[in-house]
C-alpha positions, 0 to 999 in steps of 0.5 A: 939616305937618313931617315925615310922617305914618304912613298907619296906626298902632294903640294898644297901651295899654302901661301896662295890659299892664304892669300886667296882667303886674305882676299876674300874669295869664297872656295868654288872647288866645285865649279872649277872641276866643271870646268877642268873636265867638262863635267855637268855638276860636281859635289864634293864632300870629307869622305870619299868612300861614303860621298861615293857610297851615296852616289851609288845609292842614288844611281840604284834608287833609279834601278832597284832592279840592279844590285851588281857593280863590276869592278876589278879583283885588283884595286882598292878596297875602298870601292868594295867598301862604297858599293856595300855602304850602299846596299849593292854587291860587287861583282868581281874580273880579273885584270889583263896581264898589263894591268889595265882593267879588261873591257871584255872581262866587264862586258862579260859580266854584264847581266840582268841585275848589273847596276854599274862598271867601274872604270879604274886607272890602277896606280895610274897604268891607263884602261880603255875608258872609252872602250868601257864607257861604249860598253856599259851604253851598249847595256844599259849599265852606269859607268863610274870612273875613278880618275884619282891616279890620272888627274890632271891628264889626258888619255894616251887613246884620245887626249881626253880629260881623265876624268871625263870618260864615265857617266860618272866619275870620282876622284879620292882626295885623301894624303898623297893624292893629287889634291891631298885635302881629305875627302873626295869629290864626284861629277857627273858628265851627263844631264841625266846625273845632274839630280844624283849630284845634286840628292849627295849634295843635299846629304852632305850638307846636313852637317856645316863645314869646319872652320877656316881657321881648323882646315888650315891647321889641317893642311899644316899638320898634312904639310908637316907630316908628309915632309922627309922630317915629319914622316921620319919622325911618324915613323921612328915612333910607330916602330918604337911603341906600334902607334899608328897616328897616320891611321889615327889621323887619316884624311879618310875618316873611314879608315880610323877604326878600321880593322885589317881592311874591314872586308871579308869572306862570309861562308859562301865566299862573297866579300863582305863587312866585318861585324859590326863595321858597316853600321859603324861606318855609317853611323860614325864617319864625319861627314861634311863639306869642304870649307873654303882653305880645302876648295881653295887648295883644291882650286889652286892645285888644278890652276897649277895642272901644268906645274904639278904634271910636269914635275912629276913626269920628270921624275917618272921619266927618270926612273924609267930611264935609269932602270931600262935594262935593270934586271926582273924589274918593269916600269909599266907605262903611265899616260904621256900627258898623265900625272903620276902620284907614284910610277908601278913597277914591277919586281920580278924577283922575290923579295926578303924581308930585309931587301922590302925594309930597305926599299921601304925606307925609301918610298918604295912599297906595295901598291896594295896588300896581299891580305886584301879578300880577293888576293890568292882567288883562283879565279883572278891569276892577273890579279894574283900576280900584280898582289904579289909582285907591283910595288909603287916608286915615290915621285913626290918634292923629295925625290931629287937625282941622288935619291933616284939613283939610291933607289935604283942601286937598292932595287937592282942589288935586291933583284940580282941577290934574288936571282 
């Protein structure tokens, strides 16, 4: 295999949104994510932790007498970093041995200043929503669902829309998500939402859209980079000189000066900013709205939710068959109807550095750091687990029948040489 393969990478249909722009069509990315999910209003904005950090603002401005927000110990960062943007503390659970989120470690951790509960589809391995949503009602808690890794899906539970679960839900749009255009989005499925969606709106607004012209490039250079040649050459060059232009030109403007994962441990062991680097994400994060190249992508990517789903089931689906009896290696279950961005696995034999370089090179990498502050607590041992041992298949345009096998080969040589 030359080269390396990128672990994700979307499709951003570039000759159908030119040619919507050619005809005039003014974007409507908001109202096609009503629609798509039966939400009440949408918004959405250039970065998602700070479009989500404004939601959570809004949703405390209607309780100020609850400061906690639930999530788990096991996902990402960026939903610590929104819950302290907006003043509020997060509280922590482990996940169940499968990795779904674990309705009675939420449910548990409900008390009198609980804000919200965050109902969250790790690397897409599906959560009971509904079970979560009926919870969080039961105690009067908001429930924020993050549809990013399901998009486009439907719950193996009830077919419903993910997306459609929470009082509230998000959908991170940075590169190789669903919708790779930077930034995000939020919706409301209640009424009673329907103001909070509309005060983040009117924050976002406060600075113009970029140029068509500019978010086109935007997408080109995102087409460019996350082609087999592009992430290559990214790659060749961060190994020869330590520049990280990925970084550097990160759809999530949060993460351009972030350092290490911005998070840590004060002395009385809560999570929380580096120095320095919650005023600076405030006051530095461009933040605008979504011009018409990026709504229109946005809108042409949930037209093709077919197109997109099926193709990238087929190679999940390959995968899962191809390493059915592979030893100390599990393809956990995504959702019949879901659409993967990259399939978990989980590698039940220790790695060296030389086997995580190989699968690294083609694609296959941790789900998340175990440098992330809630990694190693004694008090999430599921979630300590899946730190140390869930890794992410790509299942992007690149990832044809040799390069399945290829992966394959290289994951049940490095479990058997481990074994």
């Amino acid at each position: 295999m030359w080269g390396f393969l990128p672990p994700a990478a979307s499709d951003v249909f570039l000759a159908s949104v030119v040619a919507r722009l050619v005809r005039g069509e003014r974007g409507g990315l908001d109202r096609a994510l009503c629609t798509f999910l039966g939400s009440r209003a949408a918004t959405a904005g250039s970065s998602w932790v700070v479009v989500l950090g404004l939601l959570l603002e809004q949703v405390a401005a209607r309780q100020p007498d609850r400061r906690e927000v639930v999530l788990p110990s096991y996902s990402c960062n960026e939903f610590t970093k929104a819950t302290l943007l907006a003043g509020l503390e997060p509280r922590y659970v482990d996940v169940k041995a499968d990795l779904a989120v674990d309705p009675e470690a939420i449910a548990a951790a409900f008390g009198p200043c609980t804000l919200a509960a965050f109902a969250i589809n790790n690397v897409g391995r599906e959560s009971e929503n509904a079970r979560i949503r009926a919870l969080c009602d039961r105690h009067g808690v908001i429930c924020v669902e993050d549809a990013t890794y399901t998009f486009l899906g439907r719950s193996d539970h009830d077919g419903r829309r993910f997306g459609s679960y929470g009082h509230y839900a998000v959908l991170n749009f940075s590169e190789g998500k669903i919708v790779p255009v930077g930034g995000g989005a939020v919706v409301t499925n209640i009424d009673a939402g329907v103001s909070a969606i509309e005060a983040v709106r009117a924050r976002i607004a406060r600075a113009p859209a970029n140029s068509t012209l500019r978010e086109l490039v935007s997408l080109l250079i995102y087409r460019a980079g996350s082609s087999r040649l592009g992430y290559t050459a990214y790659r060749v060059l961060r190994e020869a000189t330590g520049a990280d232009l990925k970084k550097r030109l990160s759809m999530e403007p949060t993460r351009v000066d972030e350092v290490g994962h911005d998070l840590e441990r004060d002395a009385g062991g809560r999570i929380v900013f580096r120095p320095g680097r919650a005023q600076a994400l405030k006051e530095q994060t461009p933040l605008r709205p979504l011009g018409r190249a990026k709504q229109l992508c946005g809108v042409v990517i949930i037209e093709q939710a077919d197109r997109v789903r099926a193709a990238r089931t087929r190679r999940y689906q390959a995968f899962r068959r191809a390493l059915e009896t592979a030893p100390a290696v599990d393809v956990l279950p995504y959702p019949a109807d879901g659409t993967c961005i990259k399939a978990p696995i989980v590698v039940g034999a220790t790695l060296d550095l030389a086997q995580q370089r190989a699968l690294d090179r083609m694609g296959v990498g941790r789900a998340y750091d175990s440098d992330y502050p809630t990694s190693g607590d004694p008090a999430y041992p599921s979630s300590n687990r899946f730190f140390d041992l869930l890794f992410t298949l790509p299942l992007h345009r690149y990832i044809d029948d040799a390069a399945v096998e290829e992966i394959v080969r290289a994951l049940t040589g490095a479990a058997r040489q481990s074994r």
